[in-house]
N, C-alpha and C positions, 0 to 999 in steps of 0.2 A: 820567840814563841816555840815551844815545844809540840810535835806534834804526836799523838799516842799512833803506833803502828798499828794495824789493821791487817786482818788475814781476807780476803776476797779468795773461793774457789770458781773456776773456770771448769765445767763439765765438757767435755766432747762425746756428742752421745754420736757410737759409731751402729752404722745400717749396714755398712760393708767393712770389712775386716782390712782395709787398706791403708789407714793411720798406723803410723810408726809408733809402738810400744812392745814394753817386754812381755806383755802378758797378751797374746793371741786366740784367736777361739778358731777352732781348725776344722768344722763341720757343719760351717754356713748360722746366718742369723735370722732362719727363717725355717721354720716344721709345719708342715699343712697335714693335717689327717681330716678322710674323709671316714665319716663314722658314724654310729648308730647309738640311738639312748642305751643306756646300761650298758656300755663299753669300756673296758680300761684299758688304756692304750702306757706304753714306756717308752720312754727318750733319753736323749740323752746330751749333753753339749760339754763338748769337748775342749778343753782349756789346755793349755801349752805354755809354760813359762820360757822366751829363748834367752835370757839372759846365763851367762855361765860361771856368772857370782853372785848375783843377788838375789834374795828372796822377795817374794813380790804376796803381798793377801792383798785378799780379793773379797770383799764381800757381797753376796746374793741374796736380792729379794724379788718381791712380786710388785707391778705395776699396769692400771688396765691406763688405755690409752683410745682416743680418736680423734679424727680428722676433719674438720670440717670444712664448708668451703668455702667460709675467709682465710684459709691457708696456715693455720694453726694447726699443730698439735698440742692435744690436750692431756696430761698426763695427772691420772687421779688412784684415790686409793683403790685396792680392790675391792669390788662389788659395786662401786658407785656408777659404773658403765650397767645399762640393760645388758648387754652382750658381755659379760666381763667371764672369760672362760678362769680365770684367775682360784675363786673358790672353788674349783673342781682341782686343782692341780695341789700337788704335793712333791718336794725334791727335796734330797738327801745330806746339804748343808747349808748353812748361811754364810758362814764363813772358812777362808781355807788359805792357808800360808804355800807357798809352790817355793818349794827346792830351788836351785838352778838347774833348767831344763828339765825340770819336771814336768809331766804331764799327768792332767789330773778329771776326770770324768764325773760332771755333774748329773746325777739319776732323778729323771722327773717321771711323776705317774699323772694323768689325767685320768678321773673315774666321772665317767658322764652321769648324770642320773637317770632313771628308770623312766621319770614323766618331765617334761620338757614343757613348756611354755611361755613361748617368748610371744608376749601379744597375742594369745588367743593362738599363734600359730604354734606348729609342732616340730618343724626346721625352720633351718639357718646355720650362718658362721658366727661364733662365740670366739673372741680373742683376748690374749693380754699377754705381756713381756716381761719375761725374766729378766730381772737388772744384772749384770756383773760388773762391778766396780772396784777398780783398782786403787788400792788404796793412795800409794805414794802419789805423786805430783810427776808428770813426766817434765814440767818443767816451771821454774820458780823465778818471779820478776820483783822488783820493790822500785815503785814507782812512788815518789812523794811523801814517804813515807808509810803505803800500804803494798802490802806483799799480797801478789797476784799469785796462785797454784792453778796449773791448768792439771787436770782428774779425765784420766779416762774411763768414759764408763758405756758397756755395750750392752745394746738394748735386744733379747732374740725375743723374735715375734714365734709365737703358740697358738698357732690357727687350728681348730675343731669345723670342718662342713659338717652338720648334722640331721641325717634326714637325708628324702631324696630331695637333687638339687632340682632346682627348677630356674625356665632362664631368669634375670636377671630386668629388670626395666634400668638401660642406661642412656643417659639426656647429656644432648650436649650444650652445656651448662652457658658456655661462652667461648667464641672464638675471635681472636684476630689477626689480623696482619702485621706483622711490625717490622721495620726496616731499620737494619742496622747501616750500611753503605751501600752505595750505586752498583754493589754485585752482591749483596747481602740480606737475605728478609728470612725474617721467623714468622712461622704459624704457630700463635698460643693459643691453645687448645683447654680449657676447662671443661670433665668430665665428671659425673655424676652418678652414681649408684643407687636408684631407689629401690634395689631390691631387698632381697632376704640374707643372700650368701655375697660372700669375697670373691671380688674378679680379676682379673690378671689382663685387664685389653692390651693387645698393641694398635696403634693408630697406622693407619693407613690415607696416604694423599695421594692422587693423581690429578696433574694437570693437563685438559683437554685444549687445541688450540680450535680457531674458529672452524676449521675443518673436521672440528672433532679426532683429531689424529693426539695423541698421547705423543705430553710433551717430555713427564717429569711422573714419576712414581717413587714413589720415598716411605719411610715410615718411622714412627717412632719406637723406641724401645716399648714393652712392658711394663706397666707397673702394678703394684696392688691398689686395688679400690674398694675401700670394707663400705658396708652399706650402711647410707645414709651420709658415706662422706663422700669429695670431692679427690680429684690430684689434676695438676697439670700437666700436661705436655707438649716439650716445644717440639716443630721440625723444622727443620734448616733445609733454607732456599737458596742453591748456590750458582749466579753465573746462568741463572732463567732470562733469555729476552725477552725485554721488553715490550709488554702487549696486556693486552686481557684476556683472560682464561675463564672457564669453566673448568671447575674441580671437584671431583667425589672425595669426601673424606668419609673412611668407615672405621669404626672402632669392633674389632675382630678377638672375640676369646674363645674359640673351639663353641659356642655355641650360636645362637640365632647373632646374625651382622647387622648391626647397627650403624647408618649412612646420612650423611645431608650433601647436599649439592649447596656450593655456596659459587660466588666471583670472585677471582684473585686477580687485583689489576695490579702488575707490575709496571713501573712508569719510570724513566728518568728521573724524576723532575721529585 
């Protein structure tokens, strides 16, 4: 039986620029501007070819994108987001062939418009993601007769605040305990964004013991939280004895702190 070969591509959509490929972006995948209606703001993202024989294209477009809190990303045309900063933005190719070691500067304009209206309201964070995608395959399998291409393609997030900000209502969505071994437990944390603008918490745990004495203070990284979605985060429990606690966990972004007191029993058993 003959089998017809099959092309399947494999995307790697990169957040952080730490995936091994020739074609590198060398000024972060993230531009936050805080800004005012009728503003035009310029950017720019920086492309790098390190290869020092081959040419590498690259094609760019536009994509709005959210979060929500079944743990999905969503990625849709522009303007299908309420928030889709997408239609305001403009850059200066879609596609671009890179030299070896080339480096080559992608020029974006964002022009806010004059009258705003997102719900009735007059701020907020408006976002969406320039695509760069790399054309070639960094790597090619043929499995059964269909050939797998894995594509690298990076996503830079275009955040606009607009307006004064105001805080934020952040809920904590859902938390647990989970144990990984007998010196090992995670806190997973789901958080919540019902506000207006993008937030950046880091979480914060301390654990109190029955004397109230501070056993353990820890916290998790930063993430971004656009409003109306969710993100998780875990923090590692390492080498806590064994007992029951009282813990404050607070979700901390340079503005109003948001906290609950929950029990954290660590047990043997």
């Amino acid at each position: 039986m003959n089998i017809q070969k099959s092309l399947i591509n494999f995307f790697f959509f990169l957040f952080s620029a730490t995936f091994y490929a020739n074609v590198t972006i060398i000024n972060g995948l993230t531009h936050i501007y805080n800004t005012e209606v009728g503003s035009i703001l310029n950017g720019e993202i920086i492309l790098k070819n390190t290869s020092s024989e081959k040419e590498e294209r690259v094609i760019v477009y536009l994509k709005d994108f959210y979060q929500l809190c079944d743990e999905k990303t969503n990625y849709l045309d522009v303007g299908e987001s309420k928030n889709s900063l997408g239609k305001w933005i403009t850059f200066n190719t879609t596609e671009k062939v890179l030299l070896p070691k080339e480096r080559f500067v992608i020029s974006y304009q964002l022009k806010i418009p004059e009258k705003l209206n997102l719900e009735g309201k007059k701020q907020g964070s408006f976002w969406s993601m320039i695509m760069v995608e790399v054309e070639d395959p960094i790597n090619e399998q043929e499995k059964r007769g269909v050939k797998i291409n894995s594509k690298i393609r990076y996503g830079i997030q275009l955040v606009a605040n607009i307006g004064q900000k105001i805080d934020p209502e952040i809920e904590f969505n859902d938390v647990k305990l989970i144990k990984l071994d007998d010196k090992r437990y995670q806190v997973k944390v789901k958080l919540q964004n019902k506000g207006r603008f993008m937030v950046k918490p880091s979480l914060i745990l301390e654990l109190l013991d029955e004397n109230g004495e501070s056993v353990l203070k820890t916290e998790a990284q930063f993430k971004k939280v656009y409003p109306n979605g969710c993100k998780d985060f875990i923090i590692e429990l390492t080498n806590v004895p064994s007992g029951m606690y009282e813990g404050v966990l607070v979700a901390d972004y340079g503005g109003d702190i948001y906290g609950i007191n929950l029990t954290v029993d660590i047990t043997d058993n």
